[in-house]
N, C-alpha and C positions, 0 to 999 in steps of 0.2 A: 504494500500500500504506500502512495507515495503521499507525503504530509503533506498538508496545506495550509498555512497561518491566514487568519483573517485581518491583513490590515484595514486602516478607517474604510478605503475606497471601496475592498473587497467586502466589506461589512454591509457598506450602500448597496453596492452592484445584486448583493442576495437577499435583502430587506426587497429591493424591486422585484427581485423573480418570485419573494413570496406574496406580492399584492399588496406589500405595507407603505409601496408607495404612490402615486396615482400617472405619475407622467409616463407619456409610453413610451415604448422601448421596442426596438424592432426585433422581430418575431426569432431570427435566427440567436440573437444576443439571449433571449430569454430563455431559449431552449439551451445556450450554452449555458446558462445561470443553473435553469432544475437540471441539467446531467451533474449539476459542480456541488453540490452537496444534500448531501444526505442527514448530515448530523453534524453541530457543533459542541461540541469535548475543549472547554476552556477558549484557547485562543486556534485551538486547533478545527482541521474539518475533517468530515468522512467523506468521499465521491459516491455519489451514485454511481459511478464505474465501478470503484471497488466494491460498493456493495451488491451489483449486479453480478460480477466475476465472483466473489464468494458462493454468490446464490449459485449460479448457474455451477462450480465446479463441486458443490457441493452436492445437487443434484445428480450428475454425473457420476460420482462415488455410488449414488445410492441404485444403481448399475437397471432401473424402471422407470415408467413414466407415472411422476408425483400426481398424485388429485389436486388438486386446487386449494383444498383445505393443507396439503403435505407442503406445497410451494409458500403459503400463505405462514404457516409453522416454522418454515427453513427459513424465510426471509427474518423472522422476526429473532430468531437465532442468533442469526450472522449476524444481523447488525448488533444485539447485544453483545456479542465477543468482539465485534468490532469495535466498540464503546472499551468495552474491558481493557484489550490491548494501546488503544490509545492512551489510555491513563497511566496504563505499565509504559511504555515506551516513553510519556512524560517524565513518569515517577523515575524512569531508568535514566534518561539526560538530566534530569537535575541532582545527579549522582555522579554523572559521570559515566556509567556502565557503557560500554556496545557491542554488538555482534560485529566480530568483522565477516566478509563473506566466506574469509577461508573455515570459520567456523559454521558457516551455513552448510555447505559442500563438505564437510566431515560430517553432520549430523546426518545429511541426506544418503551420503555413503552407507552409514552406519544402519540407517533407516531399510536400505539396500538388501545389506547383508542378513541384518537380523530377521527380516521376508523372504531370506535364499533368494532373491534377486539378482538379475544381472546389473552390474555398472551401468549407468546411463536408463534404466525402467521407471525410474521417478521422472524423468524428464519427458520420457516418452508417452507416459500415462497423462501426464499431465497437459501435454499439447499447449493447445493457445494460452490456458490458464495456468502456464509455468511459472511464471512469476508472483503469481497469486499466489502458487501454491509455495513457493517458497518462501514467500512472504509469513506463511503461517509456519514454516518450522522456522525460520529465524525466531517468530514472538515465542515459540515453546521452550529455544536454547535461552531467550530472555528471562521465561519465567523461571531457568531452571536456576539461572546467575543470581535473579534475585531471591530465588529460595535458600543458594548458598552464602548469598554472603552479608543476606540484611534475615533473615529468616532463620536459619541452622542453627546461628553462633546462641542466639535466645532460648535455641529449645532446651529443655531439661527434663530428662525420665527417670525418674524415683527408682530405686530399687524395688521399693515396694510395692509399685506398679508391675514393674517385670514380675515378682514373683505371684502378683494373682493374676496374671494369665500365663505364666507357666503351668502353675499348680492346677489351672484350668485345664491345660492340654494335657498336665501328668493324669485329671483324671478321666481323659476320655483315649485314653492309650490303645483300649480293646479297640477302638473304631480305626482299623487300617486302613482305610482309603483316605487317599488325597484326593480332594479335586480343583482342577483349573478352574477358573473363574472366570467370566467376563461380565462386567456392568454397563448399565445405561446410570447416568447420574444429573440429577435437576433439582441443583439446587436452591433455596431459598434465604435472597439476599434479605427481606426485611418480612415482618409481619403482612403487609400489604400484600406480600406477590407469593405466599403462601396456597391461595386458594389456584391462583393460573399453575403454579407448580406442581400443583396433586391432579389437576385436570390434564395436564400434558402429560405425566407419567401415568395416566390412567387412560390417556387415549394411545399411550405407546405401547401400553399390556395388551390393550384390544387388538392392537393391528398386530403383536405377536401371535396372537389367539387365533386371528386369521389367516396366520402364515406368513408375516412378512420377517424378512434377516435379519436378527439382532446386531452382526457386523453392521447393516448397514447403517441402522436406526441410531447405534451407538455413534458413528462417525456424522453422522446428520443431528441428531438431539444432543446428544451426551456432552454435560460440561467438564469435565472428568480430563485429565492430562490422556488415559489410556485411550482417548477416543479418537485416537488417529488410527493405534492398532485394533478396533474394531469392538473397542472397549476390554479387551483381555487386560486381567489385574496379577494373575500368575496363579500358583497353587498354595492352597492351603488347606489346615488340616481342624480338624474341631476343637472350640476354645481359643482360634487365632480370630476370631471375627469379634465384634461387639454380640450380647445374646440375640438383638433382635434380628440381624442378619446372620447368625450361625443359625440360629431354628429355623428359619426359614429356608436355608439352603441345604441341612442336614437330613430332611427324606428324599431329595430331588434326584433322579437317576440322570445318566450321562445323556443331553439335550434337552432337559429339561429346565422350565424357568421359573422365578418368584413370581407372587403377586408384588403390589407395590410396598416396599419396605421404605418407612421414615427411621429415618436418623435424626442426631440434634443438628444436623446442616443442611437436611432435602430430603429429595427423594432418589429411591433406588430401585432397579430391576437386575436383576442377576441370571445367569445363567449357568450352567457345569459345562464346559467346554469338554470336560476328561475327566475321566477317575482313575487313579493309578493307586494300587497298593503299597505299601509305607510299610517296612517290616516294623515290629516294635523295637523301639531302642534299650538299651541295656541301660538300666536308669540306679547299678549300683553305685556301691561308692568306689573308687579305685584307690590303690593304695603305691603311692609312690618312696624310694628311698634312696636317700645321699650315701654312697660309698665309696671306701677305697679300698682294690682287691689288689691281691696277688696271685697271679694269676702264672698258671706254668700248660702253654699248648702242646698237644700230640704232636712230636718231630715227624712226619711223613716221611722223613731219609733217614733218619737213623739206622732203619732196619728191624730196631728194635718194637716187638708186637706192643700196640696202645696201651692195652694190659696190664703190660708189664712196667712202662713209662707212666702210668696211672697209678699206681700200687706203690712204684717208689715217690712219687709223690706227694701222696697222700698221708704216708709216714713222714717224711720233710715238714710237709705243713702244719702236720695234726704237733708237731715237739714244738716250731715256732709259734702255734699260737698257746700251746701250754705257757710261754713265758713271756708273753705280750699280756700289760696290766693298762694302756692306756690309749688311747689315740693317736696322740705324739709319738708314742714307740713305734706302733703299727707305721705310719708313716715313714720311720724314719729307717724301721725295717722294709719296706719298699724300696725305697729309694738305697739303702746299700744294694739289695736283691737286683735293680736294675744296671744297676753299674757292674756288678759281679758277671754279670751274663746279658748276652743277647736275650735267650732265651726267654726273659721277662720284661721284654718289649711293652708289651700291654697291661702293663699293670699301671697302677694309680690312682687315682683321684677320677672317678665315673661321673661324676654328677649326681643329676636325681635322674631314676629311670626307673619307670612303668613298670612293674613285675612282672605284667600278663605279659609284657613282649619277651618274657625269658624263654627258655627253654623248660620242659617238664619238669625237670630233678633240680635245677634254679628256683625256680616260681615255689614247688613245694619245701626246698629248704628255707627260703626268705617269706614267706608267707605271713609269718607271726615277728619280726625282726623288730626290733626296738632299737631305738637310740642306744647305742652303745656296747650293743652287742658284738660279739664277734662270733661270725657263723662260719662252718666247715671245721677240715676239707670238706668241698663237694667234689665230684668228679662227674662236671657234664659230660655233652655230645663232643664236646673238643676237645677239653685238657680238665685240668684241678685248679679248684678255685678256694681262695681264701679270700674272707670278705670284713671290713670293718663299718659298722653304720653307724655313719657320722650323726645321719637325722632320718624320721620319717614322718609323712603325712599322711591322709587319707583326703584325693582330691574328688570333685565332681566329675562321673562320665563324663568321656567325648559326648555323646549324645544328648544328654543334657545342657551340657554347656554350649552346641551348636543348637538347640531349640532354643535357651538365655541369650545368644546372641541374635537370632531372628526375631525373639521379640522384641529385644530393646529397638532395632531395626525397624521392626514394622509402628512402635508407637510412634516413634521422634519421626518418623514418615507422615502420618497421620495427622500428628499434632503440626508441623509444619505446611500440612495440606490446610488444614485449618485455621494456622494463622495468616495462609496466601488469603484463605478468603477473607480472614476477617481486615486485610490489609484492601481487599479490593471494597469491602462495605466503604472504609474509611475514604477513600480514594473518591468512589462515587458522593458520600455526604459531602465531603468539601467542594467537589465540582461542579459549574456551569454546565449543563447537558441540556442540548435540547435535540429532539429529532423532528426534521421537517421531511415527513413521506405523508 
């Protein structure tokens, strides 16, 4: 969309095309006056070009021929996101913020790819309304700049937040299906536009009801960031959703969709793209420990059988650790032991390491290992082991701790989405808007 400031003369020139003045004006100037604005956003304008280009390439996505009442729906869309983005692109220059092109042309790449598309399909899909259409992934890399760098830095999720809708998915663990998602989303900027908002997402259930493509409905209605990809939001599993959108999406078989679900910010329709099974996670507690070993491997070339390299060594170990009383000695019996021989190459100071990733006859001698202990010989799968524990924990599964990090993820998502809007409320109350269609 190409900006348009209203200076004095241009203020006059569209006061006359809207009949607010009386002297006339010849016929071709007037026509050029109503194609030249659609809507005033501050000192800014919207064209009836662009808003016609919007209509019409949105149209186009929705890959049939709209009813009258669908064109009439779409129109009034567009031009509300066209109001929106004006404001963000204000709100983004008196920041400073911009998209340069080279970041347009990554995002479209990216766009590309992530559709298995060929290089160049966004341009080509697009046709005449290429520019339009790129016009609308530059304001989405816009809004994603200012989610990161006026939006992000604000957000904060409690711990204790994570942990009740962890605890929520620990308890619905039995339910192994995942499913994909896609939304339609219509929400509601003020008390006023509540009633049009329950009516439009209730006329978007019915035309599902009669068959019409949720992709498409979602990329034509949906105010939602995902409604470029056809309203797809990804997978999730039960207990990641707020309740009144888990219950409702939690009998629904793969194609099947919501009635209309409110939220505290609109309305919603969902759909199950996919269900995929989700093994259950191991939701114990794992026990980790700090050691330093000594450690003597099986020589391959000696000649001499494992056996028998295993036996004399386990008699070595078992009389050094009869006289080792401290941690400092253990250590410092390493380190002569390393210098003494090659062969104790790999001994020392371990870190902390996972038990389960031990070996069998490892994992069951260190099983119960405390601080301070000194365990062996053992004689695993490769040689004889002496072991000193420095310290031990007992940490959170993997599994759990990758479900604690999705959901801290998906709140500070959410609540970020939430404070975009409540920054676009604020945007619209301080603004001058008027639409003249």
């Amino acid at each position: 969309m190409f900006r348009k400031r209203l200076a004095p003369t241009a203020l006059a020139l569209t006061l006359l095309a809207t009949g607010m003045a009386t002297s006339p004006m010849p016929a071709q100037a007037a026509q050029q006056m109503v194609d030249r604005v659609a809507a005033v956003v501050n000192e800014d304008v919207i064209s009836y070009r662009d808003l016609k280009d919007r209509v019409a390439f949105t149209i186009k996505n929705l890959r049939t021929n709209p009813t009258a009442q669908q064109r009439e729906d779409v129109e009034a869309a567009q031009m509300q996101d066209l109001i929106e983005e004006e404001l963000l692109r204000q709100y983004a220059e008196e920041r400073g913020y911009d998209v340069p092109e080279s970041q347009v042309d990554s995002a479209i790449a990216n766009m590309e790819r992530a559709s298995k598309q060929n290089a160049g399909s966004f341009k080509e899909f697009s046709g005449k309304y290429y520019e339009t259409a790129r016009e609308q992934v530059r304001m989405n890399v816009m809004r994603e700049m200012i989610a990161e760098r006026v939006l992000s830095p604000r957000i904060v999720v409690s711990d204790e937040e994570v942990n009740r809708m962890v605890e929520s998915i620990i308890a619905r663990q039995d339910e192994l299906d995942e499913k994909q998602l896609a939304q339609i989303f219509i929400p509601v900027s003020d008390d006023s536009k509540a009633g049009v908002a329950r009516r439009t997402i209730e006329r978007l259930h019915a035309q599902l009801r009669s068959g019409a493509d949720f992709a498409d409905l979602a990329r034509t209605y949906s105010r939602d960031r995902s409604a470029t990809e056809g309203g797809v939001i990804g997978w999730f599993r039960g207990g990641e959703l707020i309740p009144a959108i888990d219950e409702a999406i939690k009998p629904l078989p793969k194609g099947g969709f919501t009635e209309p679900v409110q939220s505290s910010n609109g309305w919603h329709l969902f759909k199950v793209m996919d269900i995929r099974e989700a093994p259950k996670p191991k939701m114990e507690a794992t026990k980790e420990i700090n050691i330093t070993q000594l450690y003597a491997p099986v020589d391959t070339t000696s000649g001499t059988p494992a056996a028998v390299q295993n036996k004399k060594h386990m008699k070595e170990f078992k009389d050094i650790a009869e006289d080792i009383d401290s941690e400092e000695e253990f250590k410092v019996m390493v380190t002569d032991k390393v210098a003494e021989s090659p062969l104790y190459f790999a001994s020392g100071d371990m870190g902390w390491i996972n038990i389960d990733t031990l070996d069998t006859a490892l994992k069951t001698a260190l099983s119960d290992a405390d601080r301070g202990d000194i365990i062996g010989p053992v004689a695993g799968e490769k040689g004889v082991y002496l072991f000193y524990i420095t310290d031990a924990r007992e940490t959170e599964p993997e599994a759990l701790q990758n479900i604690r990090a999705r959901v801290r993820q998906r709140l500070e998502a959410r609540q970020t989405d939430l404070a975009f809007r409540s920054l676009l409320r604020d945007l619209r109350r301080r603004a001058f808007i008027e639409i003249r269609m």
